[in-house]
N, C-alpha and C positions, 0 to 999 in steps of 0.2 A: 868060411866065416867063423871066427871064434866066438866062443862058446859064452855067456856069463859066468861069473865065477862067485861060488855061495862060500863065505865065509862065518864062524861062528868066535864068533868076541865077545869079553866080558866086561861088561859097562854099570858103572855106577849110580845109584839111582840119584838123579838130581837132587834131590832137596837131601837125603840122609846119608847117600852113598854103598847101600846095600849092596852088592854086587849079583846081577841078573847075565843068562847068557842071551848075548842076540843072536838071529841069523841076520846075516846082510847080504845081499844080493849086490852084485857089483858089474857093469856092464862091460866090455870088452873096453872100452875108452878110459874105463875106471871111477866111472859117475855110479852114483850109489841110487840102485834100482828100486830096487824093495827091503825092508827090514821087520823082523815080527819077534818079540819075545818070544824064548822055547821052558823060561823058567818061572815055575808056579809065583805067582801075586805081584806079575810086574806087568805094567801098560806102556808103550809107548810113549811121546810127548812129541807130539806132531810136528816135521822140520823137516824141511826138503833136500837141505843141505849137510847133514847131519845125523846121525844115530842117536837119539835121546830115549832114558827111559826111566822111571817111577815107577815106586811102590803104589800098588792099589790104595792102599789107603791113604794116602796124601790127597789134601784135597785140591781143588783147583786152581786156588788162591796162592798155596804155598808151594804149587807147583810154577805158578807165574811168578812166582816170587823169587825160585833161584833161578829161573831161567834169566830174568832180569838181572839178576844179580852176579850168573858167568857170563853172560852175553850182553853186556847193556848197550843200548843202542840199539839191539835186535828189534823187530816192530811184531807183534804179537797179532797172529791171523785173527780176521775180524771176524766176525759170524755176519754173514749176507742177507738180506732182509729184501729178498725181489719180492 
């Protein structure tokens, strides 16, 4: 059985474009498994399909703001209220 395959990429932060290293984990199919910033003051941006990532100090608003703004049409996960 083959193995996952961790890749480390450099990705631009959405809203300013600083450039952060990912790791990306990638499954033998080639579906994107897991991803985690390895470089100081960057966070994620949550996307299943996708590697996204922002500077810490972007706030949340401006962060939904380019993501709308390279992705439009994208639907932006809801927060669930059980």
């Amino acid at each position: 059985m083959p193995d996952n395959t961790n890749i480390v990429e450099p990705h631009g932060c959405i809203v300013c474009g600083k450039i952060f290293n990912l790791l990306i984990v990638h499954s033998p199919s080639g579906r994107m498994v897991a991803c985690s910033v390895i470089s100081h003051g960057g966070q994620l941006v949550p996307d299943e399909t996708r590697p996204l990532v922002t500077c810490s100090r972007h706030s949340t608003k401006e962060v939904e703001t380019a993501v709308e703004r390279h992705y439009p049409g994208r639907e932006q996960p809801e927060d669930s209220e059980d």
